[in-house]
C-alpha positions as CSV (number, residue, x, y, z in Angstrom):
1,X,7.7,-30.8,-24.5
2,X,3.8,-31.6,-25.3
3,X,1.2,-29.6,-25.2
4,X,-2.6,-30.0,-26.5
5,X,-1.2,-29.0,-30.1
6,X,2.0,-30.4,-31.5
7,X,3.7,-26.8,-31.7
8,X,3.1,-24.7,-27.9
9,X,2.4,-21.7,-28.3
10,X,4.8,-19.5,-26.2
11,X,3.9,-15.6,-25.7
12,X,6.4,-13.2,-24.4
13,X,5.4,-9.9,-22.7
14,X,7.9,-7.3,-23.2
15,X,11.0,-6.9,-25.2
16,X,13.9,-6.0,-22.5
17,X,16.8,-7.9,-21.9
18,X,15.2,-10.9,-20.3
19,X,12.2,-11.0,-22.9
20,X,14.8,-11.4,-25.5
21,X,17.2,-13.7,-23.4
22,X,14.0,-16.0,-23.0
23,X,13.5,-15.9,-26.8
24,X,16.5,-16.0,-27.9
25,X,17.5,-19.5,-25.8
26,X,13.8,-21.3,-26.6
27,X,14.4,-20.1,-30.5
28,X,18.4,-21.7,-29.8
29,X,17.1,-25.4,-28.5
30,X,14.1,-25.2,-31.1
31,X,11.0,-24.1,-29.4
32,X,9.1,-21.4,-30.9
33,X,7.9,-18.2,-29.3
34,X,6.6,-14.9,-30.0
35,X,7.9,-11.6,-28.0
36,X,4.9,-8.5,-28.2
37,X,6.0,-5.7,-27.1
38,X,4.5,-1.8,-26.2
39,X,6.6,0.2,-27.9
40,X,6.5,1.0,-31.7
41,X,9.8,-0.2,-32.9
42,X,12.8,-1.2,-31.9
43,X,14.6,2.5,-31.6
44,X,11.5,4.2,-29.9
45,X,12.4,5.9,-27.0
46,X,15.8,5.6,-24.4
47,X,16.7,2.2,-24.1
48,X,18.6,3.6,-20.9
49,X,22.2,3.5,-19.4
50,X,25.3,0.9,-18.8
51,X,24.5,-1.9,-17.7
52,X,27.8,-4.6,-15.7
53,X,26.8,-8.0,-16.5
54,X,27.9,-10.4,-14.2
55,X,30.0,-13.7,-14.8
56,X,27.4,-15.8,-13.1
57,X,23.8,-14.8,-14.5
58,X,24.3,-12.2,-16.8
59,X,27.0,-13.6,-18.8
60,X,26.1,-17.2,-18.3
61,X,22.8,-16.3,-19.6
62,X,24.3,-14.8,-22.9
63,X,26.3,-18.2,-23.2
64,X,23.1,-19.9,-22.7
65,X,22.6,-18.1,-26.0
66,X,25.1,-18.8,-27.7
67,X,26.1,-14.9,-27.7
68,X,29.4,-14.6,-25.2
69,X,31.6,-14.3,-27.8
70,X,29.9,-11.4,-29.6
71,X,29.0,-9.5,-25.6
72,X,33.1,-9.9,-25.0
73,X,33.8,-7.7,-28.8
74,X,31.0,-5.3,-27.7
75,X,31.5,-4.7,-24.0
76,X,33.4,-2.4,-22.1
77,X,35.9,-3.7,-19.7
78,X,37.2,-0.5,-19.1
79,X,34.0,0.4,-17.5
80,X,34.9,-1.7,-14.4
81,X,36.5,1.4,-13.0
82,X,35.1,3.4,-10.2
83,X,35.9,6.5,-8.4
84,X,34.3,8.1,-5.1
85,X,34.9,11.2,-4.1
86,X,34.6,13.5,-0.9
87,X,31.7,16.0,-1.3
88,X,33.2,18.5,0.4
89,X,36.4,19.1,-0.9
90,X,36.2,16.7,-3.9
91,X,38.9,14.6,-3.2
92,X,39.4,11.1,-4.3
93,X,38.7,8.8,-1.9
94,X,38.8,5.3,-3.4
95,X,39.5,4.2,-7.0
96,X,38.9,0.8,-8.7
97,X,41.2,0.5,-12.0
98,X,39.9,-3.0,-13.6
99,X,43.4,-5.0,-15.1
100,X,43.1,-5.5,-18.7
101,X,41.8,-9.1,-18.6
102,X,39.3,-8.4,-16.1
103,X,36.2,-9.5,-17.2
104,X,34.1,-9.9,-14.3
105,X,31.1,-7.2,-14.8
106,X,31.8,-5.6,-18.0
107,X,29.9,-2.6,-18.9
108,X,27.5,-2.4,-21.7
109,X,25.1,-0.1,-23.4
110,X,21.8,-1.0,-22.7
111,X,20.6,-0.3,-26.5
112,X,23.8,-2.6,-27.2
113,X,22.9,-5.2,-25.6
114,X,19.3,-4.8,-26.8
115,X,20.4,-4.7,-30.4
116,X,23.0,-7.9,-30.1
117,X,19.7,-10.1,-28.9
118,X,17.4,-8.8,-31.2
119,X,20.0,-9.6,-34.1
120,X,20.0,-13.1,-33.2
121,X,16.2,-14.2,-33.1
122,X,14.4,-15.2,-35.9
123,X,13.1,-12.4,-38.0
124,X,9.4,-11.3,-37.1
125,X,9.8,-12.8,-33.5
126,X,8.7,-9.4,-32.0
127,X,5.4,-8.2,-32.3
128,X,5.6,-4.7,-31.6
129,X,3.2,-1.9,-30.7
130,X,1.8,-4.4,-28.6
131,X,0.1,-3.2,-25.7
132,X,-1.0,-5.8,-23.2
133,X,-4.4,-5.2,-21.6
134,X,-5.3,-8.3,-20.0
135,X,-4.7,-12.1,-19.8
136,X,-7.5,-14.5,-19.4
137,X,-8.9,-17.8,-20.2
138,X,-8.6,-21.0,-17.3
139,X,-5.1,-22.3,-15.7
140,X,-4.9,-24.7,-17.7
141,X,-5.0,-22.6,-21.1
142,X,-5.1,-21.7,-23.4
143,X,-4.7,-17.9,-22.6
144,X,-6.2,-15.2,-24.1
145,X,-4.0,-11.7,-24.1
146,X,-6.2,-8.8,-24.7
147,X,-4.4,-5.8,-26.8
148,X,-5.0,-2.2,-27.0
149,X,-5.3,-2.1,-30.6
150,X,-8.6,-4.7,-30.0
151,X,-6.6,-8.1,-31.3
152,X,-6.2,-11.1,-29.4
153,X,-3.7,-13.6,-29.1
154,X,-3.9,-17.2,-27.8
155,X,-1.4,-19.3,-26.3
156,X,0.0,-22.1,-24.1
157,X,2.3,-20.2,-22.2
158,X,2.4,-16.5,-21.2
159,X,5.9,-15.1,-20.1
160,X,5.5,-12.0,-18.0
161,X,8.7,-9.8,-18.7
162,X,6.9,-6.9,-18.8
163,X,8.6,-5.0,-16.0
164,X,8.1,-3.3,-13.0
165,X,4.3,-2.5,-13.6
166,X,4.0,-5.8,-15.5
167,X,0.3,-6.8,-16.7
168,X,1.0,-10.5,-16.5
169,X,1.8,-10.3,-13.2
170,X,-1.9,-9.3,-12.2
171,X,-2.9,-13.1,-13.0
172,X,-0.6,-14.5,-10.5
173,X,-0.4,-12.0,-7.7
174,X,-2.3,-8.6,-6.5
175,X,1.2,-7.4,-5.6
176,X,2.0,-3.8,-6.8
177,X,5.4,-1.9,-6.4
178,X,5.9,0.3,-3.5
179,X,7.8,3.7,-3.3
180,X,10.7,3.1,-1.6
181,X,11.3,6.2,-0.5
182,X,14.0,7.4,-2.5
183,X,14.3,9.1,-5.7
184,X,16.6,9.5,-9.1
185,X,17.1,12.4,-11.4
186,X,18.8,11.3,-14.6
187,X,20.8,13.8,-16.6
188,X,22.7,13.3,-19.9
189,X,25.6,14.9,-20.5
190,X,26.5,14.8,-24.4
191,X,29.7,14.6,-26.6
192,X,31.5,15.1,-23.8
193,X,35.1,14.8,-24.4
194,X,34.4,18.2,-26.0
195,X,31.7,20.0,-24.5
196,X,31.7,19.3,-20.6
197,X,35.9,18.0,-20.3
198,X,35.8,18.8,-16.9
199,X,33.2,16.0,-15.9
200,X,34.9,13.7,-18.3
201,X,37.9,13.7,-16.5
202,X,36.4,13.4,-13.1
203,X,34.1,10.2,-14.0
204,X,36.7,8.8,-16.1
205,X,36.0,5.0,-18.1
206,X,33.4,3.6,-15.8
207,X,31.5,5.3,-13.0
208,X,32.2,8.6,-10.3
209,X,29.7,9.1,-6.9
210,X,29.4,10.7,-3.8
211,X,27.5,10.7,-1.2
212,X,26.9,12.2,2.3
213,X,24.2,9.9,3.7
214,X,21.1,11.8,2.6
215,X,21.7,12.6,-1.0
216,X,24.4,11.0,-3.7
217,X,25.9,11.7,-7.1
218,X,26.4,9.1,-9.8
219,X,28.2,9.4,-13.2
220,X,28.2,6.4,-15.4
221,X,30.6,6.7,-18.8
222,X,27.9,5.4,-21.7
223,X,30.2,5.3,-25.3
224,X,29.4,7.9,-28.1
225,X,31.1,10.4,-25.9
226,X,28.2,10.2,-23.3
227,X,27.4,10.3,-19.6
228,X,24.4,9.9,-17.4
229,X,24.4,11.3,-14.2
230,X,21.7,10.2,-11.6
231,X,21.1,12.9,-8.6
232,X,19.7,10.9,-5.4
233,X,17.9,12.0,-2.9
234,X,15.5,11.1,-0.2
235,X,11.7,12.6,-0.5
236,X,8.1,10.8,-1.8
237,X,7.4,9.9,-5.1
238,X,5.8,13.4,-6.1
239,X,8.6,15.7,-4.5
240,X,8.4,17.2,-7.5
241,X,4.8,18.3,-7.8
242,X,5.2,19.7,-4.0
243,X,7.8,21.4,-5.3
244,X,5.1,23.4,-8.1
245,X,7.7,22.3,-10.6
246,X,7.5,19.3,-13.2
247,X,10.4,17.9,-15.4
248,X,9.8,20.2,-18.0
249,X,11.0,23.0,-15.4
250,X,14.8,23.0,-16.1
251,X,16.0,25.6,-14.6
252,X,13.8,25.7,-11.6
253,X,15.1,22.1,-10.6
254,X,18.8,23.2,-11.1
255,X,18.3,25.9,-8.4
256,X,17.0,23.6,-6.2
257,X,19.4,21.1,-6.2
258,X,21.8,23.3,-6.2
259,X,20.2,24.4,-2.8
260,X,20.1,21.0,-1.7
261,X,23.2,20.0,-2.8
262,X,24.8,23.1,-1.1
263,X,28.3,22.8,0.5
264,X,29.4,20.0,-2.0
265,X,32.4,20.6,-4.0
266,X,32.0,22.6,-7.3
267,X,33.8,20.2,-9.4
268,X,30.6,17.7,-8.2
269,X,28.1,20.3,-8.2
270,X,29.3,20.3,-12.0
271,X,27.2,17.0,-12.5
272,X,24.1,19.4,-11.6
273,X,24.8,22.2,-13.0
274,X,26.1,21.6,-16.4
275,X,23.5,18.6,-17.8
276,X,22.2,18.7,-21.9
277,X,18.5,19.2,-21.5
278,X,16.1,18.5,-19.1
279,X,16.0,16.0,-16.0
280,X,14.2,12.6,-16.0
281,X,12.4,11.7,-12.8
282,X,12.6,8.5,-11.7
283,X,10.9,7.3,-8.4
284,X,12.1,3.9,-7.2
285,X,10.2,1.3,-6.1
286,X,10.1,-2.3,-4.9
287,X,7.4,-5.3,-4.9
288,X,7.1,-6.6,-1.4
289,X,9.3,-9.1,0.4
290,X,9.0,-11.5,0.0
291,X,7.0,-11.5,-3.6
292,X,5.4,-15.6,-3.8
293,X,2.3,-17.1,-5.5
294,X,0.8,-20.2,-6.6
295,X,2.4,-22.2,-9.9
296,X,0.4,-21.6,-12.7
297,X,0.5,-24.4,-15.2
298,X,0.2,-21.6,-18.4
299,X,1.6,-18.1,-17.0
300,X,4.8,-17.4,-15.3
301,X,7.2,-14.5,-15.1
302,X,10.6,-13.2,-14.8
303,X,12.8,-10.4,-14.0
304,X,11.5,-7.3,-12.5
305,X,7.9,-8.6,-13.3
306,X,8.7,-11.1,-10.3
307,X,11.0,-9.4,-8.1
308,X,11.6,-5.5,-9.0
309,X,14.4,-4.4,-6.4
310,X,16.3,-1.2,-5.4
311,X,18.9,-1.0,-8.2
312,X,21.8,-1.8,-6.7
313,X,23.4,-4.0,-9.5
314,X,21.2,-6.7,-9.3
315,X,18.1,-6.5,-12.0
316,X,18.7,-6.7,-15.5
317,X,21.3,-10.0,-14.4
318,X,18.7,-11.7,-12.2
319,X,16.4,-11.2,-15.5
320,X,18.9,-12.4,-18.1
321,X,19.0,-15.5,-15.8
322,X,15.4,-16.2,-15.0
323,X,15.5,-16.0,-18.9
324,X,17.9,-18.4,-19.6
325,X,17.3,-21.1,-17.0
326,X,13.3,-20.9,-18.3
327,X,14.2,-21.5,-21.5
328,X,16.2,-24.6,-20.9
329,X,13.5,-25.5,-18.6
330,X,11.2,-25.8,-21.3
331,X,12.7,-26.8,-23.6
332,X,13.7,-30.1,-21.3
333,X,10.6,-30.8,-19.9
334,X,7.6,-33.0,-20.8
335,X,4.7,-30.4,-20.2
336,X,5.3,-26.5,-19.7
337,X,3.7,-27.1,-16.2
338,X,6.5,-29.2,-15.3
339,X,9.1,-26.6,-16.8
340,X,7.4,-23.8,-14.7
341,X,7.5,-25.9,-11.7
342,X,10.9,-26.7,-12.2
343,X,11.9,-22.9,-13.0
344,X,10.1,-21.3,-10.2
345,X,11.7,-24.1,-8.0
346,X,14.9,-22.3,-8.0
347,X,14.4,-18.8,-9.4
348,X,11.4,-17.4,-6.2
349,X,13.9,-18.9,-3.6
350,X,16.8,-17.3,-5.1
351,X,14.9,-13.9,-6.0
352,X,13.8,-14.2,-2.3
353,X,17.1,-14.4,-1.0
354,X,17.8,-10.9,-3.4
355,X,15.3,-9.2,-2.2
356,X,15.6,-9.9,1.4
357,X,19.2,-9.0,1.1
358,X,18.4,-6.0,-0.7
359,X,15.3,-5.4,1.5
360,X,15.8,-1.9,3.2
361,X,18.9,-1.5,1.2
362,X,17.6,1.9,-0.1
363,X,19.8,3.8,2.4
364,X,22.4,2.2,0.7
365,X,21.5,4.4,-2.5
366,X,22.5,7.1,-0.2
367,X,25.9,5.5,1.5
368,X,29.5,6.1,-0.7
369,X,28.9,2.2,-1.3
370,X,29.5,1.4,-4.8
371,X,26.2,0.3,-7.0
372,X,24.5,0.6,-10.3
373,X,21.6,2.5,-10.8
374,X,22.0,1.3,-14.7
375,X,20.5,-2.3,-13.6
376,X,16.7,-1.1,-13.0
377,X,14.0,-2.0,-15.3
378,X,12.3,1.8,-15.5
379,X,9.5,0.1,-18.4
């Protein structure tokens, strides 16, 4: 690859699973890079639930970087199992047990997973505390990316893997993410083998839901003895606030959904009811369908910077992916605009076909369909 100096100088916005992917695979065929991300540190904050990566993008991207082997010792197979209940009597309706060599969609702790690709890049690849403010400078570079802390960093190639609300993303399209009408709660459930048995034994190794069209339970086994559950229902974005309640409002929230979820089966209601601490709110949304733009010969993106979707098992893969295949791109090509044009050559069509499969697929959230609320980017 050549550039206007001998080394290009690759930028990285955001250190989730497909910043690091991307990294990780450039830093594997020899190309340098450098990942900034917002947070302080690498254990600031939740690094969120279970993720299943899939044989063809998740897991091919991990091979892509050389880390398959290590992903197979540290995943979950186990967590291939699903249950569905009925909400009104509790019954069980359908249940998934995974054989023992499955290894389709393995479940894996998103911090996991975040530590395994941080282990393998080159020490002082991410730049953290590293909040992006703007990207300028002409299409043909080089860029300039404006920090909060007042520095400023110039390079070749800006990767936007900055998420949902992505920054990069501004320089290539005015699209912003819509509600999509439905909502998540999150609640964590601690030590649990212990302390809440009961909803151990109904979610079992992998994931428990139900649903009745207009509101759903799911419980995802995390390991360390931990469970997330995310309470689904219809509404807009600031139910809450209509409500006169915010997240800090525990116990006010339980007695509404407890309203809400009235009728359901106490065993369920459990997964309401019994939560460690307080809720997380977590409105869902979408970029339009489809989500195109003009190749830029210095900036590109990936993930849900490019195509946030509903989460219905479909984002941090797609991201891993994109990752992977522009790397490889890159690191094949004779000029980075040829990579991108190459990499956005096959990853907006098939993003496009994602998203209009998925595209008023949030119902879906509600259905007793199987899916994965772990996959969404919630940066």
């Amino acid at each position: 690859m050549t550039t206007p100096s001998a080394a290009p100088r690759i930028a990285i916005v955001g250190a989730g699973p497909g910043g690091l992917t991307c990294a990780r695979v450039l830093q594997r065929n020899g190309v340098d890079a450098t990942v900034y991300d917002l947070a302080p540190g690498p254990d600031a904050g939740n690094q969120g639930g279970t993720l299943d990566l899939h044989e063809e993008d998740g897991q091919a991207a991990l091979k892509e970087a050389g880390l398959l082997e290590e992903f197979t010792r540290l995943a979950r197979p186990e967590g291939q199992e699903m249950r569905q209940f009925d909400t009104a009597d509790g019954t069980l309706r359908f249940h998934h047990r995974p054989d023992d060599d499955q290894f389709t969609a393995p479940e894996i702790d998103r911090g996991r997973l975040r530590d395994l690709l941080l282990d393998s890049l080159a020490p002082g690849t991410v730049h953290w505390g590293r909040r992006l403010k703007s990207v300028e400078g002409p299409d043909d570079g080089p860029r300039r990316l404006h920090f909060a802390d007042g520095s400023v960093v110039r390079a070749d190639l800006v990767i936007g893997a900055d998420g949902a609300w992505s920054t990069v993303r501004r320089v290539l399209s005015p699209a912003v993410p819509e509600h999509i009408g439905i909502n998540f709660l999150e609640a964590w459930f601690d030590d649990v083998e212990t302390a809440h048995r009961s909803v151990a034994d109904l979610v079992g190794q992998g994931s428990a839901m139900a649903a009745d069209g207009e509101r759903c339970l799911f419980a995802q086994r995390n390991s360390g003895g931990h469970i997330r559950v995310y309470i689904i229902q219809p509404g807009p974005a600031d139910w809450l606030t209509r409500a006169g309640l915010t997240s800090q409002d525990t116990e006010q929230i339980r007695t509404l959904l407890l309203d809400r979820y009235q009728g359901w089966a106490p065993g369920l209601r459990r997964l309401i009811t019994d939560n460690d601490g307080p809720y997380i709110h977590r409105p869902l949304h979408a970029l339009p369908v489809p989500h195109t733009w003009q190749t830029n010969p210095s900036v590109t993106l990936l993930g849900d910077a490019a195509h946030l979707m509903p989460p219905l098992g479909v984002g941090v893969n797609l991201a891993m992916l994109d990752a992977a295949e522009l790397a490889v791109a890159l690191a094949s090509h004779d000029t980075i605009a040829d990579a991108i044009r190459a990499y956005e050559k096959v990853m907006v069509p098939r993003s496009q076909e994602r998203q209009t499969a998925l595209d008023g697929a949030a119902a879906g959230l509600l259905s007793n369909e199987p899916f994965d609320p772990g996959q969404g980017d919630a940066r």
